[in-house]
C-alpha positions, -999 to +999 in steps of 0.1 A: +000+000+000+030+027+008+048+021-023+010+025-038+007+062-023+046+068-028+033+069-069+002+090-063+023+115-043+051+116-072+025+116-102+006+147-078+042+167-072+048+162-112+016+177-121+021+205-098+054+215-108+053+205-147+053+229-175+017+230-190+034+217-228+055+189-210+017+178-194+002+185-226+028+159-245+024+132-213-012+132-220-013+128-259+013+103-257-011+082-232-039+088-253-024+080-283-015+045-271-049+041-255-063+044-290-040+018-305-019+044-322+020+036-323+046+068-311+052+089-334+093+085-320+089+045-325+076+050-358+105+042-386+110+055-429+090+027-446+069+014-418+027+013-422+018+035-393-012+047-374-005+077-351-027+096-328-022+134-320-030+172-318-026+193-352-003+220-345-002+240-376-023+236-408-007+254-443-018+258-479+016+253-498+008+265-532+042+269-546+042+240-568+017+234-600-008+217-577-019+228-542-011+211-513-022+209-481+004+202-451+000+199-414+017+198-379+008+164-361+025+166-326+015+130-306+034+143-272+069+124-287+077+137-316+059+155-347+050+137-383+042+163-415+008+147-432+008+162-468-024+163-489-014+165-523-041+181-543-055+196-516-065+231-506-085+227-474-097+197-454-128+203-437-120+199-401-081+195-407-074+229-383-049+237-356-054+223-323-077+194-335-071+157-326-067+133-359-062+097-360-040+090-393-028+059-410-002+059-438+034+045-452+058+070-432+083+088-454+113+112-445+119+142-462+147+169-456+148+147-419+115+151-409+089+124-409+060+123-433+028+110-444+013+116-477-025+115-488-028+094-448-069+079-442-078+104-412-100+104-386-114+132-371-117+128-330-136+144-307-121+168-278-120+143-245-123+180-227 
């Protein structure tokens, strides 16, 4: 039972003394596993993926012949670029909205990458 408390008292002092972001990323991370979602900092070039997280930025890249649609997926351990090719807007692809996405991860200039991924739109758990 002491060792029991000894956790609740060191999760408590965490949350008390964490920065907000750091809670923020402890909390997607849990929820992404939770939804059967891999890490986004597990996830390898190559690999079918599913990840779970919170869109940080949304951007219309229209400096090629065809529009395309990029965004910020942050899963509280690392972030993954989804590109839409094609695309101009996404209704309900917007900043600070939780997706569930599903695609062959790519690498580009370093960063990881999904193109065209199957989404699915979450609801806030807030």
């Amino acid at each position: 039972m002491p060792a029991k408390d000894g956790g609740y008292f060191s999760r408590l002092v965490r949350k008390l003394t964490s920065d907000i972001d750091e809670l923020d990323a402890d909390d997607l991370s849990e929820r992404s596993e939770a939804g059967g979602a891999r890490r986004a900092c597990d996830c390898r070039s190559g690999e079918e993926v599913t990840v779970l997280g919170r869109l940080r930025s949304v951007d219309l890249c229209p400096g090629s012949a065809a529009a395309t649609l990029e965004a910020e997926l942050f899963d509280g351990t690392d972030d993954v670029t989804l590109v839409w090719l094609g695309r101009r807007r996404i209704p309900g692809i917007e900043p600070g909205r939780t997706i569930k996405v599903r695609g062959r991860l790519a690498e580009r200039d370093g960063h990881k990458v999904l193109y065209n991924p199957y989404y699915e739109l979450l609801q806030p758990t807030r």
